[in-house]
C-alpha positions in Angstrom: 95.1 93.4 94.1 98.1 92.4 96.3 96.1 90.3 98.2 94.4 88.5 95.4 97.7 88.0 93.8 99.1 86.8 97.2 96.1 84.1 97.0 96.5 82.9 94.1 100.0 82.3 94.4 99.5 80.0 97.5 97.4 78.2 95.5 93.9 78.9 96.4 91.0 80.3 95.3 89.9 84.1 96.0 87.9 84.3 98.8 84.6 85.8 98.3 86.2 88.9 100.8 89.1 89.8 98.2 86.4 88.8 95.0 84.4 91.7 96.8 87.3 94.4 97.3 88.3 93.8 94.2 85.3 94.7 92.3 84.9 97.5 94.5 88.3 98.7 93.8 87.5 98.3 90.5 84.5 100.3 90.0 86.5 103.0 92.0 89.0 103.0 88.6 86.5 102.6 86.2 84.6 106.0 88.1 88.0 107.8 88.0 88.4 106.6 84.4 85.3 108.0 83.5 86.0 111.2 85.4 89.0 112.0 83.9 88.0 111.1 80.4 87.9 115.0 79.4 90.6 116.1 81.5 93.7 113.1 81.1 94.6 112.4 77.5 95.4 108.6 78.5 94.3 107.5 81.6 96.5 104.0 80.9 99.6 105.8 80.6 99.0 107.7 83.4 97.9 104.8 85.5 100.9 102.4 84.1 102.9 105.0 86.1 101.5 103.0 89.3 103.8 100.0 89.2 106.9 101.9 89.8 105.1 103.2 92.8 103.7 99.7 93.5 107.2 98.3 93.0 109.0 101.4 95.5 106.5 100.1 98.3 106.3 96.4 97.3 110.9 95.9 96.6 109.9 92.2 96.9 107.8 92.2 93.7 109.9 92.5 90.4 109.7 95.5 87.9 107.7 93.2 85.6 105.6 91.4 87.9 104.5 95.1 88.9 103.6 95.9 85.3 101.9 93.0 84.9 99.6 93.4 87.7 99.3 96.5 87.0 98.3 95.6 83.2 96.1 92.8 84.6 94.2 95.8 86.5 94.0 98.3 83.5 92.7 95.4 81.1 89.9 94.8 83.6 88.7 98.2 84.3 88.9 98.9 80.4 86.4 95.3 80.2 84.3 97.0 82.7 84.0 100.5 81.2 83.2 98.7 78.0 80.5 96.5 79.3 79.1 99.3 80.6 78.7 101.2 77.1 76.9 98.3 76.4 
């Protein structure tokens, strides 16, 4: 996510590389969203607790650029999990 954030900040378009982590990243959250659907009462929540952790090991992103990727992430995977009701 860094990476594709760090792309499209220089200007530029993904390369198909990060397109490709990214959707496998993806899936990986949308697997442990799944997975934990009985166990986790709100997997968001839970993952929204990520971007302090992304911002403790990233000090040169803000607070609220953390949240937002982090957002940006969660908003995907829930596109994702819903397509795949579908």
């Amino acid at each position: 996510m860094f990476l594709a954030w760090d792309e499209r900040s220089q200007g530029g378009a993904l390369t198909s590389a990060t397109k490709k982590q990214g959707a496998e990243l993806i899936a990986e959250l949308v697997r442990l969203r799944n997975f934990l659907a009985g166990h986790v009462d709100n997997f968001d929540v839970m993952a929204r607790c990520g971007a302090a952790v992304l911002h403790q090991n990233c000090n040169e992103l803000s607070p609220s650029t953390c949240e937002a990727l982090v957002d940006s992430v969660l908003e995907i995977v829930s596109q994702v999990a819903k397509a795949e009701l579908n």
